[in-house]
Every structure is written in C-alpha cells, then in structure tokens.
C-alpha positions as CSV (number, residue, x, y, z in Angstrom):
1,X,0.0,0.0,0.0
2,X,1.3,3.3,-0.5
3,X,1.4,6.8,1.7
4,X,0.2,3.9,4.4
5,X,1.4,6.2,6.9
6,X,-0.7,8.9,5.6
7,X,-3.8,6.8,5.1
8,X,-3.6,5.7,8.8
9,X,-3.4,9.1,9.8
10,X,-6.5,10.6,7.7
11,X,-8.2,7.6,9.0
12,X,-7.8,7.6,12.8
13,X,-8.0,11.4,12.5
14,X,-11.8,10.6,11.3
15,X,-11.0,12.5,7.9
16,X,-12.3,9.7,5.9
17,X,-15.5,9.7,5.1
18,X,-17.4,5.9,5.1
19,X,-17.1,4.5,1.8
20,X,-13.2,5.7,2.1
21,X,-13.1,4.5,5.5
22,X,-14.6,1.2,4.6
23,X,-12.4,0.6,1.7
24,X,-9.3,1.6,3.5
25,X,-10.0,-1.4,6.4
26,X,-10.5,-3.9,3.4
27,X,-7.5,-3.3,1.8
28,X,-5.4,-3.0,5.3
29,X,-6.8,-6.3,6.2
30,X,-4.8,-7.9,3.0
31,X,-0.9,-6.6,4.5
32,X,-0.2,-7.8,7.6
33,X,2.3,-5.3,8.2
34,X,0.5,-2.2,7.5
35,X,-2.5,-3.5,9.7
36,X,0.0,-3.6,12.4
37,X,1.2,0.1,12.1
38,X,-2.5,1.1,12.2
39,X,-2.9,-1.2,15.5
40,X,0.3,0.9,16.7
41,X,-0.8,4.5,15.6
42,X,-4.2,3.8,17.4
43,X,-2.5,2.9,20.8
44,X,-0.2,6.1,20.3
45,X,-3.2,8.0,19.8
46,X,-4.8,6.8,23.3
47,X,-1.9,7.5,24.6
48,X,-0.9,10.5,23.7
49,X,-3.9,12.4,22.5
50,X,-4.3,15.6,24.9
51,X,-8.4,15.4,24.4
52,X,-8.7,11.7,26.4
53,X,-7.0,13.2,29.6
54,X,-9.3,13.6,32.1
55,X,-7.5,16.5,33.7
56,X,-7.7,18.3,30.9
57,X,-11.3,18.3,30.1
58,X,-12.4,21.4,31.7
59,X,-15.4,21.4,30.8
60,X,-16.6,18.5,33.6
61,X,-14.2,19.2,35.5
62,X,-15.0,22.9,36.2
63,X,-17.3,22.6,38.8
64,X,-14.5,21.3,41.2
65,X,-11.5,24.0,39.6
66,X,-13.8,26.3,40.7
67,X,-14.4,24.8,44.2
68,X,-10.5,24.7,44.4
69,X,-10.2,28.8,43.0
70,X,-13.2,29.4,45.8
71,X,-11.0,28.1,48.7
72,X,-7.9,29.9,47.0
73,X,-10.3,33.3,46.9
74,X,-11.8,33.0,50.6
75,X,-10.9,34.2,53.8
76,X,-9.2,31.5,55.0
77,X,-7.0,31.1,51.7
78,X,-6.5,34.6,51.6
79,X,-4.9,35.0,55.4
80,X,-3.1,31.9,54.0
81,X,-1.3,33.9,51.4
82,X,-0.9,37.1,53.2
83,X,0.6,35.3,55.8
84,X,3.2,34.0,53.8
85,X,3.7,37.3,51.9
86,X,4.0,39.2,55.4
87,X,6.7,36.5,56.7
88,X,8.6,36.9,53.6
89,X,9.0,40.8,54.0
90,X,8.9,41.2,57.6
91,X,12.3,39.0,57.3
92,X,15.7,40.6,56.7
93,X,16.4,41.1,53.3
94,X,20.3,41.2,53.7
95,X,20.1,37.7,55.1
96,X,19.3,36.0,51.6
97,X,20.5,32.8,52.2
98,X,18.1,32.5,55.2
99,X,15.4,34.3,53.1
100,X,15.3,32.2,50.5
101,X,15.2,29.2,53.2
102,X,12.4,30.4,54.6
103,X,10.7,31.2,51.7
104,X,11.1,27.7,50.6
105,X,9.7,26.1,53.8
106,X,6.9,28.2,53.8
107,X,6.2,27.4,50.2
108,X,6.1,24.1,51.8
109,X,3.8,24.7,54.1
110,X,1.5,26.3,51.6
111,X,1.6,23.3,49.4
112,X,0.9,20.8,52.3
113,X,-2.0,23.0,53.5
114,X,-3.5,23.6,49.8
115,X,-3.1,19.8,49.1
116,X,-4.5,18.7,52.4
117,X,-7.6,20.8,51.0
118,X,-8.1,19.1,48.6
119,X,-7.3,15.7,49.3
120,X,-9.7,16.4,51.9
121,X,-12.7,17.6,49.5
122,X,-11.1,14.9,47.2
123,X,-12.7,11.7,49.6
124,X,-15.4,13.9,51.3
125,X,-16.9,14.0,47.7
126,X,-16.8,11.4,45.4
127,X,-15.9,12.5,41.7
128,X,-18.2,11.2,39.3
129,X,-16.4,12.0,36.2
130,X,-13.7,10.5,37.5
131,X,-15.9,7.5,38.7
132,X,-16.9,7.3,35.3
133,X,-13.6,7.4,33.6
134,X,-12.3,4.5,35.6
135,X,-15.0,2.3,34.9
136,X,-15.7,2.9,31.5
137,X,-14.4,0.2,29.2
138,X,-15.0,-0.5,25.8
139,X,-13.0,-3.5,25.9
140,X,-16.2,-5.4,27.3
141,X,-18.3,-4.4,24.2
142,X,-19.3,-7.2,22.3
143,X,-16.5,-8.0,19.8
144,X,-18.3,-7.9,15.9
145,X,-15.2,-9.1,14.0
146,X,-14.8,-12.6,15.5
147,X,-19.0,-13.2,16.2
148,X,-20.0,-12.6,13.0
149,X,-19.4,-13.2,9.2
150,X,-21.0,-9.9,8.4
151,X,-18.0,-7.6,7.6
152,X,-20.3,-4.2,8.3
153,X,-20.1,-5.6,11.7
154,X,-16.3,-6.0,12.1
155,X,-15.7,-2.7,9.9
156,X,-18.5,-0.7,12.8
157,X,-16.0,-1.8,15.0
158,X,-12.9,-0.9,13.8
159,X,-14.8,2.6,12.9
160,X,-15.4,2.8,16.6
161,X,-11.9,2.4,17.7
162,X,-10.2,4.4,15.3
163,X,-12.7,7.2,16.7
164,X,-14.5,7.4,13.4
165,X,-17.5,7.5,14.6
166,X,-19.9,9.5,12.0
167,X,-18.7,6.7,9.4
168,X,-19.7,4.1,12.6
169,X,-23.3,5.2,12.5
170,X,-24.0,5.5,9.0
171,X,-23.5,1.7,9.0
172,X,-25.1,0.9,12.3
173,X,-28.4,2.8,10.9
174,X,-29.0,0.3,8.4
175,X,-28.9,-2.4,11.1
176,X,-31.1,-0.7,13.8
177,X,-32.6,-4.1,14.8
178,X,-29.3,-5.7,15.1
179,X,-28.6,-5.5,19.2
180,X,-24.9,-6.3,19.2
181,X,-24.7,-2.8,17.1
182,X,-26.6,-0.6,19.2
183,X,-24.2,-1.2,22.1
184,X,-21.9,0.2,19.6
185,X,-24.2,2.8,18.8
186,X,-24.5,3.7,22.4
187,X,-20.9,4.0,23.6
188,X,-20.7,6.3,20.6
189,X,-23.3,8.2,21.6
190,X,-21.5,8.7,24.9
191,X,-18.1,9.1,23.5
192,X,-19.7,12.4,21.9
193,X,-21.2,13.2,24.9
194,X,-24.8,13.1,23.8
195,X,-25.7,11.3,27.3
196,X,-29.4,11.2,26.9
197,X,-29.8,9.3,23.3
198,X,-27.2,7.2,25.1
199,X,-29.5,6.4,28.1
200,X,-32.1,5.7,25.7
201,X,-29.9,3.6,23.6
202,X,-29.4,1.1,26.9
203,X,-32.5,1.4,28.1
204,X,-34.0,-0.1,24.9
205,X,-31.2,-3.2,25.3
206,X,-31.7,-3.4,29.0
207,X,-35.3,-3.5,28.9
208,X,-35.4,-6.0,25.5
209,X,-35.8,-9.9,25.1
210,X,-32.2,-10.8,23.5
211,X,-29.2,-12.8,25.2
212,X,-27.6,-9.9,26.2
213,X,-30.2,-7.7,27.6
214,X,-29.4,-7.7,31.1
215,X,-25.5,-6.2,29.5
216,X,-27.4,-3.4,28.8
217,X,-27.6,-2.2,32.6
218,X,-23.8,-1.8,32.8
219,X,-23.4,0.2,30.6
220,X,-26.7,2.1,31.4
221,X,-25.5,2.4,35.0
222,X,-21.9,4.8,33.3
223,X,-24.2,6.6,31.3
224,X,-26.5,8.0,34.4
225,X,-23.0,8.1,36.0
226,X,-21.9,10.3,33.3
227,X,-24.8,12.3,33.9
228,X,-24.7,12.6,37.7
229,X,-28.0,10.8,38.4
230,X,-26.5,8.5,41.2
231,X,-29.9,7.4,42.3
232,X,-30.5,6.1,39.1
233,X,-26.9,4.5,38.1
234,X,-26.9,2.8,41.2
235,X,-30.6,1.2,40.6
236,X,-28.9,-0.1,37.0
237,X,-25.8,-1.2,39.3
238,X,-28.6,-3.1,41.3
239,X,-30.4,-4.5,37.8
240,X,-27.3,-6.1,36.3
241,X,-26.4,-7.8,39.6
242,X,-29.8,-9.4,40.1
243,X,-29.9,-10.5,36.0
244,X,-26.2,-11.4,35.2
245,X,-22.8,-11.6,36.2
246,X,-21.2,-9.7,33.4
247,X,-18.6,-7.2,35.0
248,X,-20.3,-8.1,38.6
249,X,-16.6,-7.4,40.5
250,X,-16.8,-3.6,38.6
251,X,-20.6,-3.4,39.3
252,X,-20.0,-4.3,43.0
253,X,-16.8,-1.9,43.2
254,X,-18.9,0.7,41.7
255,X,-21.8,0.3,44.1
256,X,-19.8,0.7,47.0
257,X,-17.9,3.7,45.4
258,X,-21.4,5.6,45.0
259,X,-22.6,4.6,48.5
C-alpha cells in the first residue's frame, strides 16, 4: 500500500469519510504489516492524545476548579497567602540565604496546607467523572469481527476504535434491529457526549428480550453516572447484579464507590 502512513493518519484522524473509510480497512486487512502500524498509531493515539486526559477536560471538570479557585479566593485562603507574603517581607532582606530558606519552607507549608484541602474535598466528595472514567471500558463491548461473518459488523468496530464515529453510524443505521450494534451505537453516543440518546440507547437493550439484555444495565449504569444521576446509576448497578454476572466485580466496586 502506498502513503500507508498517511492513510492511517486521515483515517484515525476521522478524515475519511465511510465508503473511504470502509475501503481503507478492506485493503489493510490484506498486508499484515500495514494493519499492524494502524494497530500501533491507534495505541499512540490513546496515549498521547491531549483530548482523552481527564484533567484536561475542563469542561466536567470545572465545577471542582472552581471549588478549588473558591478556597484559593476565601478568607481562609486569603490569610493563607498574606501570611506568607507578610513572613517573607517582615524577614531581613540582607540575610538572603536564610530568606530564600524560609521562603522555601513556607512554600512548603502552603503546598501541604493547599493539598491537604483538597485531598480532603477529594474523599469527602466522590468524583463522578472520575468514577466514570475508571470504569468505562469498551474492551467489554461485544467484539463484531470474531462473532460474525458480516463484515459491516467488524468494519463498525474498527470505525469505533479508530474514533471514526460518524462513518460508525451511517452503517449501524442500516442495522437498527441488530442488538450487538446498538451497544456500539450507544458507547458512541456517549463518547460524543450526547448522554441522553445514550441512556435511551441502553434502556431499549436493557429492557429487550435478547441474550444480552441484562448487559445493557452496565453500561446504562456509566451513562447515568456520566450524567450525575447517582440514584438512578446505582438502581442499574442493582439491575445487572440481580440479572447477570457480566462485570459483577466492577458493578459491586462501583456500588460501594457511590454509597
């Protein structure tokens, strides 16, 4: 294959569009080699791709930023700092060597007091998000390569891992009766952060009559816990463990987590 490089970059980079997409994983699928330099420009993506960090997704995180910048901003924090700052001037000047030694231990200090906040808010409240990002796993997702001698199931999967979800979806709307695919369909949903048609999604396969119905609950369960409904992630938590023993050590850890 030629530019493989180049294709495996447009692809993961979701610049394909579906019939490109879908051509590109059937001719991959005939050199060995090149399939494994797309395998290893897809962990290097999860790896080093800035937008799967947790830390740096503000946008959930910015309720507890701004609980931190609150402390920072209030009395106490504020007699913090000027504590500091008065220490630092009050001291002799000429005495550098000292100065800058206390300035270090009472940068210390500082830190140990500033961290001790918020290790302290860090157990008193448990992170959701966080919660969320720990236990989701799409790993666990039914695997549509190896189950089934449809290749638009296998190529919805690969779709999904290389992040190319838009092309994902085309191909899972044509299928919308097919179950296996709409646990696809709502991990995608999720992954783009439209929580609710992701609720939905697993509510439908949690609430249905195939094998893996009862499946649906876990994944149910991360979607309320995406959304901060606790009450209602933990009554999923509490559905899967009655109805099946898929990821029951997770569900259990879980429950106890939100307790």
């Amino acid at each position: 294959m030629k530019d493989i490089e180049q294709q495996i970059e447009r692809y993961l980079d979701g610049i394909m569009d579906e019939e490109e997409a879908i051509l590109f994983l059937k001719e991959i699928e005939a050199f060995p080699e090149a399939l494994q330099k797309l395998n290893a420009y897809r962990e290097m993506n999860i790896v080093y791709n800035q937008n799967d960090w947790l830390l740096t997704d503000t946008e959930k995180l910015h309720p507890k930023v701004r609980m931190y910048e609150a402390f920072l901003k209030n009395k106490k924090g504020q007699h913090l700092a000027n504590t500091i700052a008065n220490a630092a001037q009050n001291y002799d000047i000429k005495q550098s060597h000292y100065r800058k030694q206390w300035i270090t231990y009472a940068s210390a200090i500082a830190a140990v007091l500033v961290l001790g906040f918020f290790t302290y808010i860090q157990f008193r409240t448990p992170d959701h998000q966080r919660l969320y990002a720990s236990y989701k796993n799409w790993d666990t997702l039914p695997s549509l390569i190896t189950r089934s001698e449809n290749t638009n199931r296998g190529i919805v999967e690969n779709l999904f891992k290389g992040k190319a979800y838009e092309a994902a979806l085309q191909i899972i709307e044509r299928h919308s009766l097919d179950v296996q695919l709409q646990f696809y369909k709502g991990a995608i949903a999720l992954e783009m952060d439209k929580t609710a048609s992701a609720i939905k999604i697993f509510e439908g396969i949690a609430q249905g009559d195939s094998l893996d119905a009862a499946k649906g609950y876990w994944y149910l369960a991360l979607a309320y816990l995406k959304k901060e409904a606790v009450s209602d992630a933990k009554k999923a938590l509490q559905m899967l463990l009655q109805h099946s023993n898929f990821q029951k050590q997770e569900a259990e850890s879980l429950l106890d987590a939100l307790e």
